[in-house]
C-alpha positions in Angstrom: -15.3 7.8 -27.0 -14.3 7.4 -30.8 -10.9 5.5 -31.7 -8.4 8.2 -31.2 -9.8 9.0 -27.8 -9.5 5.7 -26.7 -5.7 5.4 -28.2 -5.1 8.3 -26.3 -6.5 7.6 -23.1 -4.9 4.2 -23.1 -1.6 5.9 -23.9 -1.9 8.2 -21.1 -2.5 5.7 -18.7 0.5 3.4 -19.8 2.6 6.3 -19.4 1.6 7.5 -16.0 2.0 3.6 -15.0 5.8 3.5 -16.5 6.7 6.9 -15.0 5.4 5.7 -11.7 7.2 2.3 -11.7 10.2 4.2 -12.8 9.9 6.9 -9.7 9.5 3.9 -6.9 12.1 2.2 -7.6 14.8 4.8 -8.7 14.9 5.0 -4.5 15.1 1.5 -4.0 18.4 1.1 -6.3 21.6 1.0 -4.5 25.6 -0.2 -5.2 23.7 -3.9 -4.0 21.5 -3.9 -6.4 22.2 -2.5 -9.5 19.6 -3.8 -11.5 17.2 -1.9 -10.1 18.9 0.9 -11.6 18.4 -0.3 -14.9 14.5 -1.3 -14.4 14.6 2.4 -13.1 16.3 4.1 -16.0 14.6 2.0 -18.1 10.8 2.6 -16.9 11.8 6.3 -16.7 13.5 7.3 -20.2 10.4 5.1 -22.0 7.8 7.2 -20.0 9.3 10.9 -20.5 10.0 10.0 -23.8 6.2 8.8 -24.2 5.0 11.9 -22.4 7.0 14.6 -24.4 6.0 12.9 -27.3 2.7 13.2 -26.8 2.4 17.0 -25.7 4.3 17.8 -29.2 1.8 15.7 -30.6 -0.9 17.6 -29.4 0.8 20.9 -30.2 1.0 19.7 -33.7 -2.8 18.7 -33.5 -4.2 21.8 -32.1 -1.9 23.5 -34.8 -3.3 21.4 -37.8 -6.7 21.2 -37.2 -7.1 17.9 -35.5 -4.5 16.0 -37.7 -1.7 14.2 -36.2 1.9 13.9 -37.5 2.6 11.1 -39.2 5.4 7.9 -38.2 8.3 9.5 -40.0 7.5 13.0 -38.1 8.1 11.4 -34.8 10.8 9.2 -35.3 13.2 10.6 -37.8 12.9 14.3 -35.8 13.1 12.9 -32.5 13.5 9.7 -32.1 15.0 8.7 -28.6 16.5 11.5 -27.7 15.5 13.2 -24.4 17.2 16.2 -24.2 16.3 16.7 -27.9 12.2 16.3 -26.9 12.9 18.9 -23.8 14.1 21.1 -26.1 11.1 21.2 -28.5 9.2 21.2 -25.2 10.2 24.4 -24.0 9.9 25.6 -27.7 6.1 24.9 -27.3 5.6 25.9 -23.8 7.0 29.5 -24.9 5.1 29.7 -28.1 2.0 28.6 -26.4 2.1 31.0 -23.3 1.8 28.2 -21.4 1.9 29.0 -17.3 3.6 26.6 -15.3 2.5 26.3 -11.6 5.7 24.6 -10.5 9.4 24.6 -12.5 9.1 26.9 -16.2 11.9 25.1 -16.8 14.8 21.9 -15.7 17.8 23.6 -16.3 19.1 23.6 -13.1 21.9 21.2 -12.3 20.5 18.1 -11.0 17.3 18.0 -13.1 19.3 18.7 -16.2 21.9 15.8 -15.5 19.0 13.5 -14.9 17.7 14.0 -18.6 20.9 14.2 -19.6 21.9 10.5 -18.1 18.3 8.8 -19.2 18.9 10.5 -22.2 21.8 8.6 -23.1 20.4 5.4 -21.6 17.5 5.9 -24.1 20.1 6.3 -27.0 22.8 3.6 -26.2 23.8 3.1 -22.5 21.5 0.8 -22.2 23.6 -2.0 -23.8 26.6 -0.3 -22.0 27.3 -3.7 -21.1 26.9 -5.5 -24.7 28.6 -2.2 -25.9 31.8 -3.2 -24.0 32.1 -6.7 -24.6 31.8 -5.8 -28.4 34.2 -3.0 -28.0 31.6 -0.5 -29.4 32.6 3.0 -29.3 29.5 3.6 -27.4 30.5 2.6 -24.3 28.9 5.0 -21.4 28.2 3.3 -17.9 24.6 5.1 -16.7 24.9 4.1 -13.3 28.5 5.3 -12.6 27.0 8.6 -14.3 24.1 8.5 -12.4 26.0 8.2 -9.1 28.5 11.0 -9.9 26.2 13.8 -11.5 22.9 13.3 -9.7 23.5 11.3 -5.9 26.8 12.9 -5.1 25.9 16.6 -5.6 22.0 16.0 -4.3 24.5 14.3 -1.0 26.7 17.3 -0.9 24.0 20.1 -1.5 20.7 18.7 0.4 22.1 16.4 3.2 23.1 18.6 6.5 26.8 18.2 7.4 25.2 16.6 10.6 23.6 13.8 8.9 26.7 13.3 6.6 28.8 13.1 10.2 25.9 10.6 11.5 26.5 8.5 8.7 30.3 8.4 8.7 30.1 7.7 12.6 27.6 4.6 12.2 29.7 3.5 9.7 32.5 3.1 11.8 30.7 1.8 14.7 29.1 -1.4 12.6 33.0 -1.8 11.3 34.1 -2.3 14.7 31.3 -4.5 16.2 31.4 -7.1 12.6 34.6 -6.5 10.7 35.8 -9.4 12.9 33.5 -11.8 11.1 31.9 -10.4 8.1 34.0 -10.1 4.7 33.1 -7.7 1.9 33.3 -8.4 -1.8 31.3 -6.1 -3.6 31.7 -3.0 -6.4 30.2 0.7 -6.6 27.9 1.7 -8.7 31.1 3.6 -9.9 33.1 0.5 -10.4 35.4 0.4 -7.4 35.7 -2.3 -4.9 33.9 -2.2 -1.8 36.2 -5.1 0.5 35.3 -3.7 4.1 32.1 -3.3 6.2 33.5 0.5 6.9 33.2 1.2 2.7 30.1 -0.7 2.4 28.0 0.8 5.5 29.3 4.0 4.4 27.7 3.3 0.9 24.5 2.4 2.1 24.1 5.3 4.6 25.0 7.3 0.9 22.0 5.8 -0.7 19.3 6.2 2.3 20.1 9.9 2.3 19.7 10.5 -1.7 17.0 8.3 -2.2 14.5 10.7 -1.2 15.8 13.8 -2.7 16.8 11.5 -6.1 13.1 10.6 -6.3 11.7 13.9 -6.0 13.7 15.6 -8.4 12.8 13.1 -10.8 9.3 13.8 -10.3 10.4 17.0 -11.1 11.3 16.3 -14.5 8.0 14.0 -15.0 5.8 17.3 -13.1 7.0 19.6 -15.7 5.9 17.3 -18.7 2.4 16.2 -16.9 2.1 20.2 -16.6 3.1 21.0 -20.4 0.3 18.3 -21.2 -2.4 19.5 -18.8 -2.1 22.6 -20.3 -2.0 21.6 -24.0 -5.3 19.4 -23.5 -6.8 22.7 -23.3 -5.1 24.1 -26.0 -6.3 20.9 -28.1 -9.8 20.7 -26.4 -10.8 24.0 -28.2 -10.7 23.0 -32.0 -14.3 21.1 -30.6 -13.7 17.3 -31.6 -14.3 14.4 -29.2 -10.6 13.5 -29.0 -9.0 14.2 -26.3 -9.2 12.8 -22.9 -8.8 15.0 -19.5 -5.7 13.5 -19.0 -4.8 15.8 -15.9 -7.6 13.5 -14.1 -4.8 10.3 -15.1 -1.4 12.2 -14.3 -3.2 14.3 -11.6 -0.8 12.3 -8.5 2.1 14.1 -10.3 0.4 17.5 -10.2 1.1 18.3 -6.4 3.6 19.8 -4.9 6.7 18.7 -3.1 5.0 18.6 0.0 2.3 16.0 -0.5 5.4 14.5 -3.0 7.6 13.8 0.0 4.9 11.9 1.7 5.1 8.7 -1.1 7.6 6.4 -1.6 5.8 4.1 -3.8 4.1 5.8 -7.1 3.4 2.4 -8.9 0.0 2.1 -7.6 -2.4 5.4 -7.7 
């Protein structure tokens, strides 16, 4: 285990720790707690960014006889951007012939939105905050666009009409048995005011719906990376130096598929 194996092992195992933190508790975050949104989006965009970094890094070290890019390579072509490392992804997936066992690709609508919002979290939104009060140009709100392009359509498109009924209903209900003695001062994750127990039961039933589908689609987006870099250990394996790690035995929790995924909640700890 020379010095570059160990570098990457150790980064492989910090990444796989960050992605999981990020996947528990992107279910946990709700209009109550919107913090959790940001240690979410926060855990998440570091790891994918980590993780696509990496498999181009390996592309460029299988391509270049066992020399990495340098500093400047990494951070002046890519830098944050998310959407931008997906891109070069799928540029080295189809040059490499790589064979995916799950999704080739995230272009469909929810998985595309969810790179596109930690994407911009990664680049700016993350002060979105700071970035008001300083009356910065840059002033995108990543939970309001989190809500509105990834919960609402996974709530319209994966939740049956019955269960959206159920929820309405105990909505309701809970108004009429505490309304009488329960005020309501909240906001959305999408800014507007939640005064009623009606609005805010409502709200919650929203959330417990999502969560599950939210989380699996962004494992999703992590299963295709974990994939691209299973497959490009290989790929970097066969130049014959004693660098690289297995690191599908690190990521290998993300490897399954949506039916063993369904069964976690918690991907912290593994």
């Amino acid at each position: 285990m020379n010095e570059t194996f160990l570098a990457l092992q150790k980064e492989v195992l910090f990444t796989k720790e960050v992605l999981g933190a990020g996947a528990t508790q992107i279910r946990k975050a709700n209009y109550a707690n919107k913090g959790i949104y940001f240690q979410a989006f926060t855990s998440l965009a570091t790891g994918l960014e980590r993780i696509g970094k990496l498999c181009l890094m390996l592309d460029y070290y299988a391509s270049n006889g066992g020399a990495f890019p340098d500093f400047k390579y990494l951070k002046n072509e890519i830098g944050h951007d998310i959407e931008l490392l997906y891109e070069r992804s799928l540029e080295v997936a189809a040059r490499r012939g790589v064979n995916f066992s799950f999704l080739t690709d995230l272009e469909g609508g929810v998985h595309k939105e969810i790179l596109r919002v930690l994407s911009a979290f990664a680049k700016s939104d993350r002060y979105s905050n700071i970035n008001l009060l300083v009356n910065s140009k840059q002033q995108g709100d990543p939970v309001a666009s989190w809500v509105e392009s990834v919960d609402l359509p996974l709530f319209e498109r994966r939740v049956t009409e019955r269960k959206k009924e159920k929820i309405a209903r105990n909505a309701r209900a809970i108004a009429e048995l505490t309304s009488s003695f329960i005020h309501v001062q909240h906001t959305s994750e999408t800014g507007q005011e939640v005064t009623d127990v009606e609005q805010g039961s409502l709200l919650t039933g929203i959330q417990q719906a999502v969560a599950p589908y939210r989380q699996l689609y962004v494992i999703h987006v992590i299963r295709f990376w974990c994939e691209l870099l299973w497959s490009l250990q290989y790929t970097a394996m066969e130049l014959g130096k004693p660098d690289i790690p297995f690191f599908s035995e690190i990521i290998a929790p993300f490897l399954n598929d949506d039916s063993y995924i369904r069964t976690r909640k918690t991907w912290d700890t593994f």
